[in-house]
PAZAPA-4460 file (N, C-alpha, C; in steps of 0.05 Angstrom, whole numbers, plus 32768, in hexadecimal, padded with zeros to 4 digits):
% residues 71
    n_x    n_y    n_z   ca_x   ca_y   ca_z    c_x    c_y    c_z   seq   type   mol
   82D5   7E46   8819   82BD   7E3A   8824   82C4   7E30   8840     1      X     A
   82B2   7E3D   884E   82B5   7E27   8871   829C   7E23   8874     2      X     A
   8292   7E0D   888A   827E   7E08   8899   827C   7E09   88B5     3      X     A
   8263   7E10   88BB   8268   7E19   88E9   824B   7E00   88E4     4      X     A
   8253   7DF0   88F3   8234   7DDF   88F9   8234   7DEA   8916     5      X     A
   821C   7DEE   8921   8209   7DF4   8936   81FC   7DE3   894B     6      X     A
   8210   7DD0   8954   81F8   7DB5   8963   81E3   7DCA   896F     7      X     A
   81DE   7DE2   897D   81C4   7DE7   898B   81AC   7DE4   897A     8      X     A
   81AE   7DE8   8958   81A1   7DEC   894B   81A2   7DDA   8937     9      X     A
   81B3   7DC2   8933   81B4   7DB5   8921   81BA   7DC6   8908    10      X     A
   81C3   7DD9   8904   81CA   7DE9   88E7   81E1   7DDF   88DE    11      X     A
   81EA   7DE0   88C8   8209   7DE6   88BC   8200   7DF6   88AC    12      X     A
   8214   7E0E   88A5   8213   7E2A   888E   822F   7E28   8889    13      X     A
   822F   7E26   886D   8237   7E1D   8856   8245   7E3E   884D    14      X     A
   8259   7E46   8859   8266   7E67   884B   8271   7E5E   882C    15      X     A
   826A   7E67   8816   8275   7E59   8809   8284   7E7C   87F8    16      X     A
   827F   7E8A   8801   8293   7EA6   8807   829A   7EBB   881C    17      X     A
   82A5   7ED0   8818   82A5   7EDF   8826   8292   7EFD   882A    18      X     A
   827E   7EEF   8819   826C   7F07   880E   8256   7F0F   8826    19      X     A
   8247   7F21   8826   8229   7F28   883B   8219   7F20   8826    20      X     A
   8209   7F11   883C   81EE   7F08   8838   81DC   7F25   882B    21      X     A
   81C9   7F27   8820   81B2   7F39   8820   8197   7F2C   8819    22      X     A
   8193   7F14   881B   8184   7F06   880B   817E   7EEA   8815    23      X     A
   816D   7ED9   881A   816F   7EC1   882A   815C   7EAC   881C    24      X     A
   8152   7EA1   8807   814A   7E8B   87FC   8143   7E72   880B    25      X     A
   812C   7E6C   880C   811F   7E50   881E   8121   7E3D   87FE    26      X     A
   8130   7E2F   8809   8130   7E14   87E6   811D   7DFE   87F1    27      X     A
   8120   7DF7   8816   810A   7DE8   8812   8106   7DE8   8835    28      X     A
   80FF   7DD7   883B   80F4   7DDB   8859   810F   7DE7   8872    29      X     A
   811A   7DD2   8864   813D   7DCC   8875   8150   7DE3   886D    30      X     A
   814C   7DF1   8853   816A   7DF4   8843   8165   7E13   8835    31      X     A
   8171   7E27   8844   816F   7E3C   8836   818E   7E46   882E    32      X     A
   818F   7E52   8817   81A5   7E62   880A   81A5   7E83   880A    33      X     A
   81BB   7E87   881E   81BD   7EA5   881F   81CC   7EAF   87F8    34      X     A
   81C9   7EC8   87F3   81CC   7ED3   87DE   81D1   7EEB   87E4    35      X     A
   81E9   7EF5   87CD   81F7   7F15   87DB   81EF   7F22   87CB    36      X     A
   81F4   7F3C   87C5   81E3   7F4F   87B6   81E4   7F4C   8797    37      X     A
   81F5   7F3A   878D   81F8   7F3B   8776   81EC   7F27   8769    38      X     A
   81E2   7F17   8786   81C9   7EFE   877D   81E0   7EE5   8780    39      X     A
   81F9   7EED   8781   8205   7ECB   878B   8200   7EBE   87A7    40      X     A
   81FC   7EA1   879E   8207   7E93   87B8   8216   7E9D   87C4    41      X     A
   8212   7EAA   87E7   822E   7EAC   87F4   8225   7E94   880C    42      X     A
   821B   7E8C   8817   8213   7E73   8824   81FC   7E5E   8827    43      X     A
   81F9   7E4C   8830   81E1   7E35   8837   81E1   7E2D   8855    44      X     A
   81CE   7E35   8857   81C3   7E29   8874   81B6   7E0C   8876    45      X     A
   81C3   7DF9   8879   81AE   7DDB   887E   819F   7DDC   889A    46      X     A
   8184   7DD4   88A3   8177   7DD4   88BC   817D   7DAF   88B7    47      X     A
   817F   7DA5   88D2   8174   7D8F   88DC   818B   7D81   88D0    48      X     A
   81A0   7D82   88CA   81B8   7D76   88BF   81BD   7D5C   88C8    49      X     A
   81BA   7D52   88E1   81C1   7D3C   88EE   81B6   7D31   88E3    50      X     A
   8194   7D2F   88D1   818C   7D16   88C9   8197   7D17   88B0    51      X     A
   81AA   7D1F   88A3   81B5   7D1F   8887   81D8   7D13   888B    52      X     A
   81E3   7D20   889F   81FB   7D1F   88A0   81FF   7D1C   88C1    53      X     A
   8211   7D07   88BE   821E   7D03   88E5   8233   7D15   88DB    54      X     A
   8236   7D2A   88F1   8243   7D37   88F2   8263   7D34   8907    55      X     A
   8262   7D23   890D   8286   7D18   8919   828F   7D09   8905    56      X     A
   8279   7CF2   88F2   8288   7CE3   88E4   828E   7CF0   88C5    57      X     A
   8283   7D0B   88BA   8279   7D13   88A2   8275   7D03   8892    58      X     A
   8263   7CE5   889B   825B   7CD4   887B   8241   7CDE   887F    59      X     A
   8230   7CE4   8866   8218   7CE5   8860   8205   7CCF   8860    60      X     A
   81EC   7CD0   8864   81E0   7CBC   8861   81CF   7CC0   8841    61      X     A
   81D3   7CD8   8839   81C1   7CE2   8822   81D6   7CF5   8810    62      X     A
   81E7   7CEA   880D   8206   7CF4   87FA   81F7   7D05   87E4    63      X     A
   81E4   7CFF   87CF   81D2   7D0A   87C1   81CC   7D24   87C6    64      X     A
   81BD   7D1A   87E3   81B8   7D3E   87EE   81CF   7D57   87E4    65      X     A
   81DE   7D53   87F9   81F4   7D64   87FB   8205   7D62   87E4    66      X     A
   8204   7D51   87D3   8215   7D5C   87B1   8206   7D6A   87A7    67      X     A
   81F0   7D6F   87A8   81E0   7D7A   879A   81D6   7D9A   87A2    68      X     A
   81DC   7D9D   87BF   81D9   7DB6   87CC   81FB   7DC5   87C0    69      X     A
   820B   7DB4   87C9   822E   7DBD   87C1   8236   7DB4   87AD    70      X     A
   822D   7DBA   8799   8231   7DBB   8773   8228   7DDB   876D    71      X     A
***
């Protein structure tokens, strides 16, 4: 698993393999999950991350969130 956060865009994507995408899931405004052909998770895209997570310090403000995306 790695992560690339994006300051132009506020993104972090969540590789959580080495798999291709074929497939892209909106879970909610912010948060879509790519899916490979076999229907697994191969990553997560968060939008707007900064208001969830400071990204120099990695403490969350919403720890909930993100256990619950990475479970």
């Amino acid at each position: 698993m790695n992560f690339k956060y994006d300051p132009e865009t506020d993104s972090l994507y969540i590789h959580l393999n080495r798999s291709r995408s074929v497939k892209t899931i909106r879970v909610s405004a912010h948060i879509q999950i790519d899916l490979g052909k076999d229907g697994t998770p191969v990553g997560i895209n968060l939008e707007n991350v900064s208001d969830y997570i400071d990204m120099y310090s990695g403490k969350s403000e919403q720890p909930d969130v993100l256990d619950l995306i990475l479970r």
